[in-house]
C-alpha positions in Angstrom: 13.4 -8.0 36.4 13.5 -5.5 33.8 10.9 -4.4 32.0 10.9 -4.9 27.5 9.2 -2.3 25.9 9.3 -1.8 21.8 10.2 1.9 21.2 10.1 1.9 17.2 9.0 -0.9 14.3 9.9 -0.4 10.5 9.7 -2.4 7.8 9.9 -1.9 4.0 7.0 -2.6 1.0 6.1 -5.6 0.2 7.5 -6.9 -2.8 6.3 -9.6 -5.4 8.7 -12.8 -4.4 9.3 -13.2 -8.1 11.7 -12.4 -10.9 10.4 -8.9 -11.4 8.9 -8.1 -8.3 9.7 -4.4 -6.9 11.9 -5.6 -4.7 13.6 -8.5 -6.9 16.8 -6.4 -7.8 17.6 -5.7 -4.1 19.7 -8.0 -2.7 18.8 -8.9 0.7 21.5 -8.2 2.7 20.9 -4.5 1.5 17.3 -4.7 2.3 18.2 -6.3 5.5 20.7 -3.4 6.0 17.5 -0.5 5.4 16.1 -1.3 8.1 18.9 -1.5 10.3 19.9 1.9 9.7 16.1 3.8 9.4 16.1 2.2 13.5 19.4 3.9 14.4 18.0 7.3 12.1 14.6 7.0 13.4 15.4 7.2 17.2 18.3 8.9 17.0 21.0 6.2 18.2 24.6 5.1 17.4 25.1 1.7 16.9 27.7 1.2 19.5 24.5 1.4 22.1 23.0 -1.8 20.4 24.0 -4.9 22.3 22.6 -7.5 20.0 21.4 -7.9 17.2 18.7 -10.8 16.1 17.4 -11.2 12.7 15.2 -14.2 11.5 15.6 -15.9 8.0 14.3 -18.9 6.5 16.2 -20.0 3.4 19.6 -19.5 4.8 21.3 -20.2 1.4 22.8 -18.5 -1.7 22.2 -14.4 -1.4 20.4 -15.1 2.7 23.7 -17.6 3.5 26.4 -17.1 6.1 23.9 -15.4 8.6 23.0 -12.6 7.0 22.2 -10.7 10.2 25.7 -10.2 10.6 26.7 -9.3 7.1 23.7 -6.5 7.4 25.2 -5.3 10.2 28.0 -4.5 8.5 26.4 -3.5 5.4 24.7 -1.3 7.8 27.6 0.7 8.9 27.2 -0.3 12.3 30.6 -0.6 14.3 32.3 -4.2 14.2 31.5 -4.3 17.6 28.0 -5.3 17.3 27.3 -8.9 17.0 24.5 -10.7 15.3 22.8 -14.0 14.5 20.2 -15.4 12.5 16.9 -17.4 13.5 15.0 -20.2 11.7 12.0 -20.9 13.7 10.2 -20.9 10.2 7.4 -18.6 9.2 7.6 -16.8 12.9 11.5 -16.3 13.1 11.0 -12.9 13.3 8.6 -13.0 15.8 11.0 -15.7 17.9 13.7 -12.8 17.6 11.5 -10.0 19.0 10.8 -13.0 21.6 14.7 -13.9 22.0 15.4 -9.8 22.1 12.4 -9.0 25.0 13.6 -11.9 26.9 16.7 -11.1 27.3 16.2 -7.7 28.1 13.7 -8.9 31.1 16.9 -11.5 32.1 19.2 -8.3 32.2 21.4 -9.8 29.7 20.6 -6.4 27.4 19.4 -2.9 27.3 18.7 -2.4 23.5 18.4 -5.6 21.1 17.1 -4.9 17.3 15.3 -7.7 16.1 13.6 -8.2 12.7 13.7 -10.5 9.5 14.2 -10.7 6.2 13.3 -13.1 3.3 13.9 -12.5 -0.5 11.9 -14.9 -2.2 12.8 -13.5 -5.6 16.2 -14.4 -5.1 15.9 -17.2 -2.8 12.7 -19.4 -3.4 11.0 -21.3 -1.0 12.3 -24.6 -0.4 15.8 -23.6 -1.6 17.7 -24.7 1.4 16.1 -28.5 1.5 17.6 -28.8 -2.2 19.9 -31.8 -2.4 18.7 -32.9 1.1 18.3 -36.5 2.1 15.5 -37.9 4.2 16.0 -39.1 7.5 15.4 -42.7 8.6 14.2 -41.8 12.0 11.6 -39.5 11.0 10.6 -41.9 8.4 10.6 -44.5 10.8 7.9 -42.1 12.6 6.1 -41.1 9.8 5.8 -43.9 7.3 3.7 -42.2 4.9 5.8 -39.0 5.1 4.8 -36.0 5.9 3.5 -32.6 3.4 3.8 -29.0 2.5 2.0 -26.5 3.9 -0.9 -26.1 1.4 -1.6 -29.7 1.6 -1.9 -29.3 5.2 -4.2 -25.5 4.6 -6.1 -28.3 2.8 -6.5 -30.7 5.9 -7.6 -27.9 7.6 -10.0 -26.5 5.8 -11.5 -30.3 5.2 -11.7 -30.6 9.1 -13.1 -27.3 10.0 -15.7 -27.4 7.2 -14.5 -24.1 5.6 -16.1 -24.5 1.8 -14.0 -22.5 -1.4 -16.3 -19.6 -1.0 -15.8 -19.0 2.5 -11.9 -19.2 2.2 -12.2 -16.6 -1.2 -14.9 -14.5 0.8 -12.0 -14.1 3.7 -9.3 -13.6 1.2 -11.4 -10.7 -0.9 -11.8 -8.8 2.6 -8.1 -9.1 3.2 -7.0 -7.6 0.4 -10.0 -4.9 0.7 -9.1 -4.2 4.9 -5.3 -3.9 3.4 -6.5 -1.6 0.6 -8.8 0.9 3.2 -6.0 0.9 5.4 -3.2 1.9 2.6 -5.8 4.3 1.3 -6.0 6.3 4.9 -2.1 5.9 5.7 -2.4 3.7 8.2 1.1 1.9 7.3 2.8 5.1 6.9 4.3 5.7 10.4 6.1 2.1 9.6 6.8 1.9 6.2 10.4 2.5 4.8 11.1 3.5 1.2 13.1 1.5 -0.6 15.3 2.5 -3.4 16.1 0.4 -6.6 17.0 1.2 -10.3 14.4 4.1 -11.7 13.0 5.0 -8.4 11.8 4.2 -5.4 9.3 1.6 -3.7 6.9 3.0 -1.2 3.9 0.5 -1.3 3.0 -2.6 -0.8 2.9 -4.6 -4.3 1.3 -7.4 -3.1 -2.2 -5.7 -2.3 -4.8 -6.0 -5.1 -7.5 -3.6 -4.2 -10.3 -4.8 -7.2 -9.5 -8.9 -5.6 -13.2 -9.7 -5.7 -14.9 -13.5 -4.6 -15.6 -14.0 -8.1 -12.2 -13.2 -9.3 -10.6 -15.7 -6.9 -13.1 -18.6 -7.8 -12.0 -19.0 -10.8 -8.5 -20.2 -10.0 -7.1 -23.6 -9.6 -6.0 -25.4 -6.6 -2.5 -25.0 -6.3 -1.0 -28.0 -4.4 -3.3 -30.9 -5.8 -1.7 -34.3 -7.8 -3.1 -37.5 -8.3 -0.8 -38.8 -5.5 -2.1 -36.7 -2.9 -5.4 -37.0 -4.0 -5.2 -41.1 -4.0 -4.0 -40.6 -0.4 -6.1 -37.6 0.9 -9.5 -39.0 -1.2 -11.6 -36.6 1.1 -10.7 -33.4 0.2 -12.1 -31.3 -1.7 -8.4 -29.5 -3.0 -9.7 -25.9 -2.2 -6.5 -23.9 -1.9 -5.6 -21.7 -4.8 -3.0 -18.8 -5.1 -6.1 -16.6 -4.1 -6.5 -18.1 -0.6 -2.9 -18.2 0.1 0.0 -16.1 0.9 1.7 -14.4 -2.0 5.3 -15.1 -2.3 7.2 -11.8 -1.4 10.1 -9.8 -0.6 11.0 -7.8 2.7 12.7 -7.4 5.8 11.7 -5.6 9.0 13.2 -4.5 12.3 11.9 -3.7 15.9 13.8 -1.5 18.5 13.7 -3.4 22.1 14.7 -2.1 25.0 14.3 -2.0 29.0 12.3 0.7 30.2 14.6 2.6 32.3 17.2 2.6 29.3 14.0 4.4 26.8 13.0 6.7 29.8 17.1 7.6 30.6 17.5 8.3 26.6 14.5 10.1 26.5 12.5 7.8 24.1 9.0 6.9 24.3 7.9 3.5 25.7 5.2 2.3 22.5 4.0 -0.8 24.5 5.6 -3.7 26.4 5.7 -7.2 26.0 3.1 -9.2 28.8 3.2 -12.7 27.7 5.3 -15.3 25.5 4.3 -18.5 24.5 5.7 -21.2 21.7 4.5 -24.9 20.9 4.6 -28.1 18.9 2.0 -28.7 17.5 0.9 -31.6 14.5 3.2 -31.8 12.2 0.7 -33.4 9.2 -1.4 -30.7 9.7 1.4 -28.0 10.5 -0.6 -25.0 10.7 -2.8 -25.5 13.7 0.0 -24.4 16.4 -1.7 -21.0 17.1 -4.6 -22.5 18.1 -2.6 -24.0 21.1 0.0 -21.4 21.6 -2.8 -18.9 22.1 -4.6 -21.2 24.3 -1.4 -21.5 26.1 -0.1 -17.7 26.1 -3.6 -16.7 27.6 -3.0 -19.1 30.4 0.2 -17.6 31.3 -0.9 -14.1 31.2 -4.7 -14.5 32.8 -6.6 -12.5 30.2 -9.2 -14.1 28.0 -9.7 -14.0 24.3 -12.3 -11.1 25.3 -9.8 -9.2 26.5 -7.7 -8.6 23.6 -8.6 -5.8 21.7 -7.0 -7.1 18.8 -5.2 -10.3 17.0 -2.7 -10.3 14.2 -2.8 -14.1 13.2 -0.7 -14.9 10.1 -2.5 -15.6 6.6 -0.1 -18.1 5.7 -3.4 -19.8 4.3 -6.7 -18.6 4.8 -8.2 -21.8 6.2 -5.3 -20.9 9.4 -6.9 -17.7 10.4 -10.6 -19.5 10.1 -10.3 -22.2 12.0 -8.3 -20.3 15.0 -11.1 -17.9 15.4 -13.7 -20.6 15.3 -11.8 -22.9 18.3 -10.8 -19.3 20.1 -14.3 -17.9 19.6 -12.5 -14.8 18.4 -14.1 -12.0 17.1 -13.6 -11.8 13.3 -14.0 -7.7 13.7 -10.6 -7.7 15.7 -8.8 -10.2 13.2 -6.4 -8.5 11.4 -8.3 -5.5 10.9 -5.8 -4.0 8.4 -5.7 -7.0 6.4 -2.9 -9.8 6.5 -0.7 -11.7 4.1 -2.8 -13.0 2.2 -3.0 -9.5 1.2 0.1 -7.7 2.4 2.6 -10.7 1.4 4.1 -13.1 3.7 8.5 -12.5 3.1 9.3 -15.5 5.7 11.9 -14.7 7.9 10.5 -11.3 8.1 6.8 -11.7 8.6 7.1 -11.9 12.5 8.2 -8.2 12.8 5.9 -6.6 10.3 2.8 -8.7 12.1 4.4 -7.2 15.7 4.2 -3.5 13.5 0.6 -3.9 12.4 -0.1 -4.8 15.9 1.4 -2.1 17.7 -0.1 0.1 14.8 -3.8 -0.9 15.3 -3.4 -0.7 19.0 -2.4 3.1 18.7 -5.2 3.8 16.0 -8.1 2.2 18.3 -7.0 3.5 21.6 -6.9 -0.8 21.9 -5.0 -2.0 25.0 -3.7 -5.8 24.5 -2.9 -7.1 21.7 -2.3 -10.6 20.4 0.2 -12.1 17.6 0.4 -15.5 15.8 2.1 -17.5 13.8 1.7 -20.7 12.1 5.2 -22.3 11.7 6.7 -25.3 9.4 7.1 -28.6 11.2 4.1 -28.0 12.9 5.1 -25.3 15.7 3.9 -21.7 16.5 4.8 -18.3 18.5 2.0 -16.2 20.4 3.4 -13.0 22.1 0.8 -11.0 23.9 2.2 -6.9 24.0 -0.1 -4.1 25.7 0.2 -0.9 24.2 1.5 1.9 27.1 
């Protein structure tokens, strides 16, 4: 078997997933297409020698419709040769495309994949492509009382584990303070991409708020609380606010993939290689517990403990998710997204997998760190865990 290495990973800023937001006048094929093109650039390629190409996306309507991995290809420039698809595994689509790309480099089916993400939440809001949807009869069938979004199941969660409004606040102030200290030393540098739109440029993330303080975030409301759910839910406490979740965003991302003996014959540096894969189902009412399983699982497979990771990148889809895995893992919350996460550094759907595998690699290279673990909570109740080990 082949060996899949990650040569190169880009993304661009974060953008505020609003009317407005830096990114909001990009559309996202184009954004799509950035990154597509700093890969070839960066690591001096054509794209004739890409055999696949395998982006992730979420809301695949309007502006994201008619799988936009293709139609970036060819926004691109790339050669009509190269094909492309797009991936919904929900929030870790990305991350199942760096999954789909390593694995079938190890099968032999290719010698360089790119895979990335992108969502534009501006332009596309969450929940756009159940609009007009019916219900199905089976899965109502299964689920009488129907299932929820995913802050109503952060708020299961943190009823569950315990995790009080002030500990969920005091997590969410030190992600947006780690993201801030690492911005501030140019730790993101080597993988961010500048982006340019009308009067400029965007070279930042805009979703970090470096003065986010506990107090600040206590004063806001919960966010996913009616008198519905609270007649059916009458134990919880309704602790998630906009401060303790995920900021809607904008941005796509992209890794290079490749075997090993294709990086070494064109003379490009092997950054770290994939050891371990893992994906679950998990809950479905409570959604965002999968990584709890599908690290349990993924360290299983590869025979390392939780000890042995030097250090996780676990999505802050909500901040109740990254809690309650490190309680049940027995994680160590120094290692836990040490540059921040997206609570902080925003959380653009289809291509959060990637950035999370960026930061990864990233923090492995700064800390001299040898394996290191990613994880993602997932609608429906699912969840990726890849395990890479920096070379």
């Amino acid at each position: 078997m082949s060996t899949a290495v990650i040569v190169d990973v880009v993304r661009t800023p974060s953008g505020r997933g609003k009317p407005g937001g830096a990114l909001s006048g990009v559309h996202p094929v184009d954004l799509a297409a950035g990154v597509l093109q700093a890969v070839l650039e960066r690591n001096g390629l054509e794209s004739r020698q890409i055999d696949d190409v395998l982006l992730g996306c979420v809301s695949q309507v309007g502006d994201q419709s008619m799988n936009i991995a293709r139609q970036a290809v060819l926004a691109a420039g790339f050669d009509e040769s190269i094909p492309a698809t797009t991936i919904d595994r929900q929030c870790g689509s990305s991350q199942q495309a760096a999954h789909f790309a390593a694995q079938g480099v190890i099968a032999g089916a290719y010698d360089i994949v790119i895979a990335g993400g992108v969502e534009s939440m501006s332009r596309v809001p969450l929940g756009s492509s159940r609009a007009g949807g019916s219900r199905s009869p089976l899965l109502d069938a299964r689920y009488p009382e129907g299932l929820v979004n995913q802050g109503v199941s952060a708020e299961l969660i943190a009823q569950r584990w315990g995790l009080s409004h002030d500990v969920l606040d005091a997590y969410s102030a030190e992600s947006h303070r780690r993201a801030a200290d690492a911005a501030s030393r140019g730790l993101f540098d080597s993988q961010l991409l500048a982006v340019e739109v009308d009067g400029g440029e965007v070279t930042a993330d805009e979703t970090v708020r470096a003065g986010t303080t506990i107090e600040g975030l206590s004063g806001l409301n919960p966010a996913f609380r009616t008198d519905e759910l609270a007649a059916r839910f009458p134990d919880v406490d309704w602790r998630i606010t906009p401060g303790n979740s995920s900021p809607l965003t904008d941005g796509a991302s992209a890794a290079l993939i490749m075997s090993e003996a294709k990086a070494n014959e064109l003379g490009l540096t092997p950054r770290a290689r994939f050891h371990a894969f893992s994906v679950v189902g998990d809950d479905p009412l409570f959604m965002l517990t999968g990584p709890i399983p599908a690290t349990r699982r993924i360290l299983e497979r590869s025979g390392l403990s939780i000890h042995d990771l030097d250090a996780y990148e676990v999505n802050e889809a909500f901040a109740p998710v990254p809690l309650a895995w490190a309680h049940d893992l027995r994680a160590d919350p120094d290692k836990l997204n040490a540059w921040g996460g997206a609570i902080a550094l925003g959380h653009a759907l289809g291509s959060s997998g990637t950035r999370l595998l960026g930061t990864l690699l990233a923090t492995l290279e700064a800390t001299g760190g040898r394996y290191g673990l990613q994880t993602m909570c997932e609608g429906g109740g699912m969840a990726n865990a890849t395990i890479i080990e920096r070379l």
